[in-house]
VEXDO-782824 format. One record per residue (C-alpha): residue in one letter; y, z, x. Coordinates in pm, 1 decimal. Layout:
<recs>
<rec vonu="A" north="Y" up="Z" east="X"/>
...
</recs>
This chain:
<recs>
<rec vonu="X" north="0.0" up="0.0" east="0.0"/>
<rec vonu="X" north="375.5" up="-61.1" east="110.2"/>
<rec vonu="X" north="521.4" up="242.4" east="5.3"/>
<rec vonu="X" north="908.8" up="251.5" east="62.3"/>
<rec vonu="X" north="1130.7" up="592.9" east="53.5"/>
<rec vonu="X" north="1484.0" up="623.3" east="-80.2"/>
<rec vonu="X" north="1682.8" up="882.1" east="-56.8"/>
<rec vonu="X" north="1903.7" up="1119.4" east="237.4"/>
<rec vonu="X" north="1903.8" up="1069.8" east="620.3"/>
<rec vonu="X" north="2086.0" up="1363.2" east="763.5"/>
<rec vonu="X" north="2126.8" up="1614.6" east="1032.7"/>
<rec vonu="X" north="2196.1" up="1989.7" east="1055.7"/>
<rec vonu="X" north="2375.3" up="2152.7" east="1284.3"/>
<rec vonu="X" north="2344.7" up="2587.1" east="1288.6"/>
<rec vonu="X" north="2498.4" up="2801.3" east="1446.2"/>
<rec vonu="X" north="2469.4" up="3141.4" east="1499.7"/>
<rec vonu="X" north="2736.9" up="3387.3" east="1518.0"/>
<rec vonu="X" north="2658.1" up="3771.8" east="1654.4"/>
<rec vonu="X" north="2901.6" up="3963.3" east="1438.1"/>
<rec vonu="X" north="2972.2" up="3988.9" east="1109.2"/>
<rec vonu="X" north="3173.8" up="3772.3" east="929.7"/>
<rec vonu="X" north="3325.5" up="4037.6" east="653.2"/>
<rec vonu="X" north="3475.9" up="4228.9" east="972.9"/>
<rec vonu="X" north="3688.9" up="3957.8" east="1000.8"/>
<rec vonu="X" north="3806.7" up="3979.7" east="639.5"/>
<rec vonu="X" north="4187.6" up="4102.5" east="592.9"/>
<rec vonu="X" north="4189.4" up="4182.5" east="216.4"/>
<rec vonu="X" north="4560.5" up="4100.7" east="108.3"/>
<rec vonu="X" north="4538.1" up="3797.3" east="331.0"/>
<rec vonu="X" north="4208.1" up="3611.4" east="182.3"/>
<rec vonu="X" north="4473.9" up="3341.9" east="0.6"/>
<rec vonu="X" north="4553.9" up="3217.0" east="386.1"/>
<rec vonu="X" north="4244.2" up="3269.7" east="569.9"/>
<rec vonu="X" north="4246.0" up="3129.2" east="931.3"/>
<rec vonu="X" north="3925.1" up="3166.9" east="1111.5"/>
<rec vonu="X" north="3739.3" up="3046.0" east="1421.0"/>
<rec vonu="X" north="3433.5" up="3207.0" east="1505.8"/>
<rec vonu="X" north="3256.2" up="3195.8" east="1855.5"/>
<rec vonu="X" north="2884.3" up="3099.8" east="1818.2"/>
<rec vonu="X" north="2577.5" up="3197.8" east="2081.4"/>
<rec vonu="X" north="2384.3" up="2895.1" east="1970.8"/>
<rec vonu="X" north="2365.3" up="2491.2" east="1822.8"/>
<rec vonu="X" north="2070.9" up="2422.0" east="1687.2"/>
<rec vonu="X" north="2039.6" up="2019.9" east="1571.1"/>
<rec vonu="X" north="1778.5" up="1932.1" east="1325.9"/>
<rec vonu="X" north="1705.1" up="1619.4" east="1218.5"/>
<rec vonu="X" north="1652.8" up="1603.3" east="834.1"/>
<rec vonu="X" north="1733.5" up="1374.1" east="465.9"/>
<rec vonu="X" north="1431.7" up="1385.8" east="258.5"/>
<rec vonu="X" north="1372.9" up="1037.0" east="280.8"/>
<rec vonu="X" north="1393.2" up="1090.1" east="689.1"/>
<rec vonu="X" north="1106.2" up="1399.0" east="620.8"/>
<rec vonu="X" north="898.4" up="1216.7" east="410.0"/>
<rec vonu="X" north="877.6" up="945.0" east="595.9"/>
<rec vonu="X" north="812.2" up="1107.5" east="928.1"/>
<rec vonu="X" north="529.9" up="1305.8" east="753.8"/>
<rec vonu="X" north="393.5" up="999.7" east="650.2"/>
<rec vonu="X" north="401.1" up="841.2" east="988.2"/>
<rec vonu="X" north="230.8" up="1110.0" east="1143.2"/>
<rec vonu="X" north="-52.6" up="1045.2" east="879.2"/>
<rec vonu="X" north="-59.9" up="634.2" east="1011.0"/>
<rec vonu="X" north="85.5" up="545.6" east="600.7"/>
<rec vonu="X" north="395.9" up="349.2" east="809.0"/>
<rec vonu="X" north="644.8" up="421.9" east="534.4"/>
<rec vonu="X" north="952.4" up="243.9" east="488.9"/>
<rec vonu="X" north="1274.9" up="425.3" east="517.3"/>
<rec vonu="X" north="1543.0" up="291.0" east="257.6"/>
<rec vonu="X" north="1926.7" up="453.3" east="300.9"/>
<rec vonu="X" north="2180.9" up="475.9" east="467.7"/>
<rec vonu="X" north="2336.5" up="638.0" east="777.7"/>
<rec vonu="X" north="2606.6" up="614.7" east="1041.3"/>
<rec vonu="X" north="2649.5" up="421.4" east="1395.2"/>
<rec vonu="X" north="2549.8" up="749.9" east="1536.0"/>
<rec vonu="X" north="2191.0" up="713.1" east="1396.0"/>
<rec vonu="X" north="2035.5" up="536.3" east="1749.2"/>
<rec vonu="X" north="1884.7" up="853.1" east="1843.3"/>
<rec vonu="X" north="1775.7" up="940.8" east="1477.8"/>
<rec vonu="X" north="1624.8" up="592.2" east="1423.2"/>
<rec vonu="X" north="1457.4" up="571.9" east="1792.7"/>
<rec vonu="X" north="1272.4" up="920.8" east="1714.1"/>
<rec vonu="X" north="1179.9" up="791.2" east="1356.1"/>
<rec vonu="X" north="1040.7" up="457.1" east="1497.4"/>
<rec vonu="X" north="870.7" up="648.3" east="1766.3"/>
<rec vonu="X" north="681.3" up="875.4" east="1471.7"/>
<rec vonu="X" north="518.3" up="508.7" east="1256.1"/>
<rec vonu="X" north="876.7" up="493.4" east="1035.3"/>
<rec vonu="X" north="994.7" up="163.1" east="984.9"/>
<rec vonu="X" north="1337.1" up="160.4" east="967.0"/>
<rec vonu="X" north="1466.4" up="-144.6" east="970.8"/>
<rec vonu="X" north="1598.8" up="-115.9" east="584.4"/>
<rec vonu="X" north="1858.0" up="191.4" east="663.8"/>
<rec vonu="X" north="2210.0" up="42.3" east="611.9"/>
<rec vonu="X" north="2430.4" up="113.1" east="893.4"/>
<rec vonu="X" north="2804.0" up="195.7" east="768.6"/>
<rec vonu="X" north="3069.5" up="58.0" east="947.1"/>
<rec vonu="X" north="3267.0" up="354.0" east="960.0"/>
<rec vonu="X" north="3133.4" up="629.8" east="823.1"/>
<rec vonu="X" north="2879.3" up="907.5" east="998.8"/>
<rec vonu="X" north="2544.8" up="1002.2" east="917.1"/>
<rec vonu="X" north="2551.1" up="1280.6" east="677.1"/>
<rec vonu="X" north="2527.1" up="1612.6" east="793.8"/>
<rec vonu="X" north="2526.8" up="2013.3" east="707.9"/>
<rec vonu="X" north="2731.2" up="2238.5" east="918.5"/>
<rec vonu="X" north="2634.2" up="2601.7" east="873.6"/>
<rec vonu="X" north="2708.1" up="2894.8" east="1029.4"/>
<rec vonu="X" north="2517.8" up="3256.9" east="980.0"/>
<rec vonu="X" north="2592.7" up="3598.2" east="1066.7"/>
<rec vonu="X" north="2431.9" up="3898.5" east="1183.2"/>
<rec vonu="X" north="2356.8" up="3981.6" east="845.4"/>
<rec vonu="X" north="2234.6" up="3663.7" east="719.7"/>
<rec vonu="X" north="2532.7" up="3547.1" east="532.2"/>
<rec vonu="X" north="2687.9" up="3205.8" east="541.6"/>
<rec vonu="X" north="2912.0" up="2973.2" east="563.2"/>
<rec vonu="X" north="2835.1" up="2607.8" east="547.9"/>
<rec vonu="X" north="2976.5" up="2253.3" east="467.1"/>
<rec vonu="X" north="2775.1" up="1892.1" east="332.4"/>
<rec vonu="X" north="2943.1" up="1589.9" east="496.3"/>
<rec vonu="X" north="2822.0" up="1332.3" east="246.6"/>
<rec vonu="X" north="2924.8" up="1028.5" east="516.1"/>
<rec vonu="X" north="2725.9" up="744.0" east="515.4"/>
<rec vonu="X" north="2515.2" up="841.0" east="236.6"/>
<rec vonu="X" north="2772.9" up="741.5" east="-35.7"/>
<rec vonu="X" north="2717.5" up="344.8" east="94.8"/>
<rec vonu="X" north="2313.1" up="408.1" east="-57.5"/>
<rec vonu="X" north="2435.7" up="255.7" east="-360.4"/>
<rec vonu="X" north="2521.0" up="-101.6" east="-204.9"/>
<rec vonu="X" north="2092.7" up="-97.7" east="-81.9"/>
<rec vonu="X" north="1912.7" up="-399.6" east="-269.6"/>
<rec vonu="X" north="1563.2" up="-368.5" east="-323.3"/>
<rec vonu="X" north="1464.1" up="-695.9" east="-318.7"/>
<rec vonu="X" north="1563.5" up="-752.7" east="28.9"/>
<rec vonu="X" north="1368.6" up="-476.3" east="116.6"/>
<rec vonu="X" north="1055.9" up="-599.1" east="-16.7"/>
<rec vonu="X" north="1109.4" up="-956.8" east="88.8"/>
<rec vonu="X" north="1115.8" up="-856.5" east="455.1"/>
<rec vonu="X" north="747.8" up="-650.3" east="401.5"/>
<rec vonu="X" north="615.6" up="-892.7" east="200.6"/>
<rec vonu="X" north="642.5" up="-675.3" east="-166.6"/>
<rec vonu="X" north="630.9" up="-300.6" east="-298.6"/>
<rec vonu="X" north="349.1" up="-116.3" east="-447.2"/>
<rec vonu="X" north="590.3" up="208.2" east="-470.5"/>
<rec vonu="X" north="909.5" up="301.7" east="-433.4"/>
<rec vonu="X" north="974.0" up="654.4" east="-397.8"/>
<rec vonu="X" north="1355.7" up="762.1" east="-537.2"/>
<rec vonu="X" north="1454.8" up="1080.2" east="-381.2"/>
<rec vonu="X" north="1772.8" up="1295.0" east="-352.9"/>
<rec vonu="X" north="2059.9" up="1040.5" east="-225.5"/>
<rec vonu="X" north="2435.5" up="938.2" east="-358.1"/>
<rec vonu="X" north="2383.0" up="951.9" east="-737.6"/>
<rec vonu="X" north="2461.5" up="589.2" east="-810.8"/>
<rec vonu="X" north="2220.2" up="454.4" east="-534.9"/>
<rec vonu="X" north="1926.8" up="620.7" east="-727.4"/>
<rec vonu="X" north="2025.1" up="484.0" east="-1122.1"/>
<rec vonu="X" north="2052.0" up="117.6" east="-909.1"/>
<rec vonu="X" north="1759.1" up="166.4" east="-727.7"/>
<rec vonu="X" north="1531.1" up="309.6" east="-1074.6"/>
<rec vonu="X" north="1687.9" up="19.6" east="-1250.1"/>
<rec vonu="X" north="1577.2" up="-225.6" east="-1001.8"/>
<rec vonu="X" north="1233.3" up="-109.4" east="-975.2"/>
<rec vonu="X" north="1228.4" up="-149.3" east="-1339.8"/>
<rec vonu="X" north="1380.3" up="-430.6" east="-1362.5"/>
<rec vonu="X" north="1122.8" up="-590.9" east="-1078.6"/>
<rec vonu="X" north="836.8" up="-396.0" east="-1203.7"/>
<rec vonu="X" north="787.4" up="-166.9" east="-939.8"/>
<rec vonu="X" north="608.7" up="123.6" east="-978.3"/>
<rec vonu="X" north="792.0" up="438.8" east="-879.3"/>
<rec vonu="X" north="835.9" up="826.0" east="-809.9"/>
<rec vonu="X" north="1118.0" up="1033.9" east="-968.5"/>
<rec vonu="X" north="1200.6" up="1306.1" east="-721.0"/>
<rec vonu="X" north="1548.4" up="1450.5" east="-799.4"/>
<rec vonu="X" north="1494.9" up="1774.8" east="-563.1"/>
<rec vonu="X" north="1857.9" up="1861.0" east="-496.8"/>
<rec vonu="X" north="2038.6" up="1636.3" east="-705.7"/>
<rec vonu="X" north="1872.9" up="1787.3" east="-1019.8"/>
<rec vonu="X" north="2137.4" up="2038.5" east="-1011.3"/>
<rec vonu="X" north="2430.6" up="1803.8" east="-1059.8"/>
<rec vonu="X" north="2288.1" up="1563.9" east="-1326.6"/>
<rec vonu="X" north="2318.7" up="1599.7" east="-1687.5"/>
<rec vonu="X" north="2012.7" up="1524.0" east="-1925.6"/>
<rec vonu="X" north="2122.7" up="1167.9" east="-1982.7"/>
<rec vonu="X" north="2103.2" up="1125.4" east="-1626.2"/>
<rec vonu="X" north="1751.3" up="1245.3" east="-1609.8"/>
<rec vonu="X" north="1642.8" up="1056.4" east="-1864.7"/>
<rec vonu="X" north="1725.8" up="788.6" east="-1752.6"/>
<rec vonu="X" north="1602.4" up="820.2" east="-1386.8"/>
<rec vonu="X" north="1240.8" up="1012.1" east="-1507.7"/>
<rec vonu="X" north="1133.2" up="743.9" east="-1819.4"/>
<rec vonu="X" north="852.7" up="477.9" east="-1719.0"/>
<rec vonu="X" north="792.5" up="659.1" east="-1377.5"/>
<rec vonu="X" north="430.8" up="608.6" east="-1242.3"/>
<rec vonu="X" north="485.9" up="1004.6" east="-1049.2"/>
<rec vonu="X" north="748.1" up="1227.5" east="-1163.4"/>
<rec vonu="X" north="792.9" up="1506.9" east="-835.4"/>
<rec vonu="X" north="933.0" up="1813.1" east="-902.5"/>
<rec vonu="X" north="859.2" up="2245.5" east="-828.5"/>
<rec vonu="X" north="805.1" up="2491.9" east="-1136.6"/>
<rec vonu="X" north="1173.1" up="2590.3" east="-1197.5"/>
<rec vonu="X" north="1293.4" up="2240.0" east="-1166.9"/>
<rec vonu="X" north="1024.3" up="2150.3" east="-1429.0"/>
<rec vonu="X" north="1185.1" up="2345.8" east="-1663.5"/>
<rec vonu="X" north="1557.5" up="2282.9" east="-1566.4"/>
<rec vonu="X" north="1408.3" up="1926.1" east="-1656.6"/>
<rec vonu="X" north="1313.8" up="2005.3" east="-1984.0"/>
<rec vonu="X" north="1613.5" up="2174.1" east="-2078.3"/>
<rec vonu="X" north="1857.3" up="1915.8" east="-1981.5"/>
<rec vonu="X" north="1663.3" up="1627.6" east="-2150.1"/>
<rec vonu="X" north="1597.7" up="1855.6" east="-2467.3"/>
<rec vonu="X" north="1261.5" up="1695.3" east="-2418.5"/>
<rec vonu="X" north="965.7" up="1917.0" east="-2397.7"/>
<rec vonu="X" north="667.8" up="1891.8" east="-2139.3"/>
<rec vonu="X" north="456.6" up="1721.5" east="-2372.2"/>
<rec vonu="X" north="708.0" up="1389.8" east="-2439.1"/>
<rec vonu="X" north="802.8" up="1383.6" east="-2045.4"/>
<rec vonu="X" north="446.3" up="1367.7" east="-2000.0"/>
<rec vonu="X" north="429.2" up="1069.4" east="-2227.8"/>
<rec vonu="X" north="695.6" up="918.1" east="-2047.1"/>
<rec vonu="X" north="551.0" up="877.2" east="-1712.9"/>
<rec vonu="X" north="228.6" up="776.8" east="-1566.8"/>
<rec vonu="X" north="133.5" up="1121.2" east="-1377.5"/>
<rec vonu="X" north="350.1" up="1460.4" east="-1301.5"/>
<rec vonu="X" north="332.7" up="1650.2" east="-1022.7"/>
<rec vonu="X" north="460.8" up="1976.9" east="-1018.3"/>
<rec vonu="X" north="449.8" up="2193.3" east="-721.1"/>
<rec vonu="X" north="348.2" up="2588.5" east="-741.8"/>
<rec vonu="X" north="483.1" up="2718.5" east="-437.0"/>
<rec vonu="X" north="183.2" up="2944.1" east="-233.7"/>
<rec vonu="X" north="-49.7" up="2850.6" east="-560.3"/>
<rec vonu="X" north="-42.3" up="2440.3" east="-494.6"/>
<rec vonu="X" north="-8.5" up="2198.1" east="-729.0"/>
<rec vonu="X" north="-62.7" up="2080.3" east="-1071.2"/>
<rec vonu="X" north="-105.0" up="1664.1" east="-1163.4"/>
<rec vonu="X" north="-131.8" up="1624.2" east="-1515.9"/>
<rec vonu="X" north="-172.8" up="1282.2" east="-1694.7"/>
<rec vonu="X" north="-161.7" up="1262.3" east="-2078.6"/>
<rec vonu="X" north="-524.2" up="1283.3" east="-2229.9"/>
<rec vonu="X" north="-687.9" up="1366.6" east="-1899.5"/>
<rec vonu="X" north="-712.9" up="1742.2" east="-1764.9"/>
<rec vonu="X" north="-519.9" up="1867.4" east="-1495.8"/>
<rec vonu="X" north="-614.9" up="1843.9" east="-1154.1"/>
<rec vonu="X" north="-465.4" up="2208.5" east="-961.8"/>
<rec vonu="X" north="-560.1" up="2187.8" east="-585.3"/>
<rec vonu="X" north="-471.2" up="2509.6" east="-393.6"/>
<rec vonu="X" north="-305.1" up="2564.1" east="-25.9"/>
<rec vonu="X" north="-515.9" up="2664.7" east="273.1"/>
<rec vonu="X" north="-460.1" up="2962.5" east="417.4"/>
<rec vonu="X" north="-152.2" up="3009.0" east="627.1"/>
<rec vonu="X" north="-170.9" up="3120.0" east="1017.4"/>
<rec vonu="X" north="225.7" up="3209.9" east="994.7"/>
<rec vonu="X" north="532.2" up="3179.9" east="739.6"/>
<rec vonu="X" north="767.3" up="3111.8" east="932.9"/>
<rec vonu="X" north="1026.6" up="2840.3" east="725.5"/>
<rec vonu="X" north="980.4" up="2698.6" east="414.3"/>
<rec vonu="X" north="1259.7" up="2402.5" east="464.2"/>
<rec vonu="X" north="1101.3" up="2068.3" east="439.4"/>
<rec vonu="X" north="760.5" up="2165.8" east="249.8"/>
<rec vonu="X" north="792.7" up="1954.5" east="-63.3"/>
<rec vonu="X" north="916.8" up="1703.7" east="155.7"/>
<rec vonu="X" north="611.3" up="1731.8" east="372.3"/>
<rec vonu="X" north="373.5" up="1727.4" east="38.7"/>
<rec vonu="X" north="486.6" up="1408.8" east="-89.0"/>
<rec vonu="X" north="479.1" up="1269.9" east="279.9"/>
<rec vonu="X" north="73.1" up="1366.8" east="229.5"/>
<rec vonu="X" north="10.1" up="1259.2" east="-105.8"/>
<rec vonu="X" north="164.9" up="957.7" east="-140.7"/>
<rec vonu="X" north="-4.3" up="865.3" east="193.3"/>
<rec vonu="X" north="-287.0" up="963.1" east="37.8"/>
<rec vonu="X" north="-224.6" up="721.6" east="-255.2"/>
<rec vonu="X" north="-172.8" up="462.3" east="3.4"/>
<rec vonu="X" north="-505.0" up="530.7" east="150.6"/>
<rec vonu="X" north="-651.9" up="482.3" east="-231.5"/>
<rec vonu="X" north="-800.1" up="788.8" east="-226.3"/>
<rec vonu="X" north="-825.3" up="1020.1" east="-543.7"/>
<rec vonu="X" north="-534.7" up="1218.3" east="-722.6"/>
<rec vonu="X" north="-744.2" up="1541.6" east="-580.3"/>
<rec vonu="X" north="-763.0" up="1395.0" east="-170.5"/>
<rec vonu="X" north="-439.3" up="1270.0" east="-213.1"/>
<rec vonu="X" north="-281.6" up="1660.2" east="-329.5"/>
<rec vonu="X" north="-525.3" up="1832.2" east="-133.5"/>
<rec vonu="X" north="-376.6" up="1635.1" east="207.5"/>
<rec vonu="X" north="-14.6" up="1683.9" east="80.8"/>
<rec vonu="X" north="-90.3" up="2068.3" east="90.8"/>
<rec vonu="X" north="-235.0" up="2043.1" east="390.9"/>
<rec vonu="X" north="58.9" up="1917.1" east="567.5"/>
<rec vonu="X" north="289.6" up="2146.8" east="394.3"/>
<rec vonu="X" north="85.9" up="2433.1" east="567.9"/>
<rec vonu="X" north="162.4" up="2327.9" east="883.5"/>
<rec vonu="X" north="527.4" up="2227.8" east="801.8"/>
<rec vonu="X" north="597.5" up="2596.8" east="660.3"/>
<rec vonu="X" north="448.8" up="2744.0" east="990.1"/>
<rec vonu="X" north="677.9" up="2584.5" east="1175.3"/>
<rec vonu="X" north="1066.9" up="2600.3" east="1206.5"/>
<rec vonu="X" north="1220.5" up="2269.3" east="1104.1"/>
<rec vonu="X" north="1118.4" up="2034.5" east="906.7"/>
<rec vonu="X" north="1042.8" up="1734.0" east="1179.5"/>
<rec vonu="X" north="947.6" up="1975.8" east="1458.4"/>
<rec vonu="X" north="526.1" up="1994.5" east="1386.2"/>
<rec vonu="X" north="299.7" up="1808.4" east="1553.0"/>
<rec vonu="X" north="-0.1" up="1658.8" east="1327.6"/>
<rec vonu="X" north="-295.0" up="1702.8" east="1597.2"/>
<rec vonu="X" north="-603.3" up="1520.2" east="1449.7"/>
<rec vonu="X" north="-922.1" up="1720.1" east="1542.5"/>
<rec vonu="X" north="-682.1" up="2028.7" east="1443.1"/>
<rec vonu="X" north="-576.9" up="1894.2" east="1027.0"/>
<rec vonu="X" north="-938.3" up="1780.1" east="1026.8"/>
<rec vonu="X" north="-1077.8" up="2162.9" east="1152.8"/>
<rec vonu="X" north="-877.0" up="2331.6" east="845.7"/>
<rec vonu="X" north="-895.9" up="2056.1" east="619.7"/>
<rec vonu="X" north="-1276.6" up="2093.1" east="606.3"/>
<rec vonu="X" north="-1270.6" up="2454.1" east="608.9"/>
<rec vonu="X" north="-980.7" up="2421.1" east="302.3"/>
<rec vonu="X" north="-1135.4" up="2211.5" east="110.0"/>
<rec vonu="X" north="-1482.5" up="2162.9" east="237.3"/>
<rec vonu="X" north="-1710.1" up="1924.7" east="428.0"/>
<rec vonu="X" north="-1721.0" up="1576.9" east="123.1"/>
<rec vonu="X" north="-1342.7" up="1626.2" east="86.0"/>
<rec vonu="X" north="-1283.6" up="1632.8" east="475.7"/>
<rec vonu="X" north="-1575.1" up="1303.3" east="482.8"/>
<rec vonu="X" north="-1319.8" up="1086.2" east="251.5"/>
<rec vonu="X" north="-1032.1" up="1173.5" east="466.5"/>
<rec vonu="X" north="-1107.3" up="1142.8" east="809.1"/>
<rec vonu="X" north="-1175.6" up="800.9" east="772.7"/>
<rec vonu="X" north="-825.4" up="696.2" east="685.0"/>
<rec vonu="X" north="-632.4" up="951.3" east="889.0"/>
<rec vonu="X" north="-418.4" up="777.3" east="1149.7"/>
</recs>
């Protein structure tokens, strides 16, 4: 399958600062605050969940296509991505905009302060489709994830309008839409993506209720934090595959990122609804035991090792021929 992946390319850039940012606080001067704070560490992550899912999927041999956009200062970015079995060659490159980016910094006690440069994001919505699919030679699924609002209406209406299958993953932008919005985005999906509380922020924007959103698109996947997942299809039971067991928690950024990354290379592999969630949790395991959401390292004889002992030795059988 030629699987492509909408949605943010970013960066993230933390910072650390030793003290505490309320002792810096005049009361009856918060209307003209002036502040510079001197940081111990930069820490630069490379993120966007397009960017995640696609390196995920890379690391699993699916070679992905990455669809958005980003800023002249995306060389590095790109050469990493190309590096991990992304093709890139469909990210728009603005002519004067950067790639987007969060800027956060944290104190001793945990509080922040933080700021979203949108950059070249907002150029998402000029991305055809078509071109996309010309150069690979066709689509079997487009993925639409979290990017600038009006990229992902043009890029569900194309898909439509084409007849291209494809996922509805708001994630962040959920948040910001109202339930016309949704409806539009979520009705004739083939996968609708989303966690529990999203599911119902979902259902109470649309004023539709589980059971006409499930008649509305071909499967839904709805992610249970530490439980799994859930894939329900309308007349068929639910498939609920659990996670294995965890050797550390150590940062839960990027993990639904890394699950579709596994199950829709999974799908691409043409294995069943069950392999394909049962590989996505998989590589969310090892995403959440490590800090960042690019930083793991998928080692082959290692996934295979707790795969089998997760989900035993026919499961493992299915997989291990396909894993890249």
């Amino acid at each position: 399958m030629r699987i492509a992946v909408t949605g943010s390319i970013a960066t993230d850039h933390l910072m650390t600062f030793p003290g505490r940012f309320a002792d810096q606080l005049v009361a009856d001067q918060l209307h003209t605050v002036s502040l510079s704070f001197l940081v111990d560490n930069l820490d630069v992550r490379r993120g966007g969940v397009a960017a995640n899912i696609c390196f995920g999927m890379g690391q699993l041999g699916a070679r992905p296509i990455l669809v958005g956009a980003a800023g002249a200062d995306f060389d590095e970015y790109r050469a990493w991505l190309d590096r991990h079995g992304v093709d890139t060659e469909s990210v728009r490159i603005s002519e004067v905009l950067h790639t987007a980016r969060f800027v956060c910094t944290t104190d001793a006690d945990h509080n922040q302060i933080g700021s979203f440069y949108t950059g070249a994001m907002s150029e998402a919505r000029l991305i055809e489709l078509k071109a996309v699919a010309d150069r690979v030679g066709g689509l079997d699924l487009v993925s639409i994830g979290a990017d600038d609002p009006e990229a992902m209406l043009r890029h569900t209406e194309e898909c439509r309008a084409r007849n291209i299958p494809f996922a509805a993953d708001f994630s962040q932008q959920i948040a910001r839409m109202d339930g016309e919005e949704i409806r539009t985005l979520l009705d004739g999906a083939t996968y609708l993506f989303s966690n529990e509380y999203e599911k119902g922020l979902i259902e109470a924007k649309t004023g539709w209720s589980d059971e006409e959103i499930l008649g509305r698109v071909g499967h839904r996947v709805t992610t249970l934090g530490a439980r799994g997942v859930r894939i329900e299809r309308t007349g068929e039971s639910a498939v609920e595959v659990g996670c294995p067991d965890e050797e550390a928690k150590v940062d839960p950024t990027g993990v639904g990122d890394a699950f579709r990354a596994g199950f829709m290379s999974g799908l691409s592999w043409g294995v069943s609804l069950e392999r394909a969630a049962q590989v996505g949790c998989m590589l969310a395991t090892l995403v959440i035991e490590t800090l960042g959401t690019q930083e793991y390292a998928l080692r082959r004889t290692q996934f295979m090792d707790r795969f089998t002992k997760a989900y035993g030795h026919d499961a493992a059988a299915e997989v291990r021929s396909h894993l890249g």
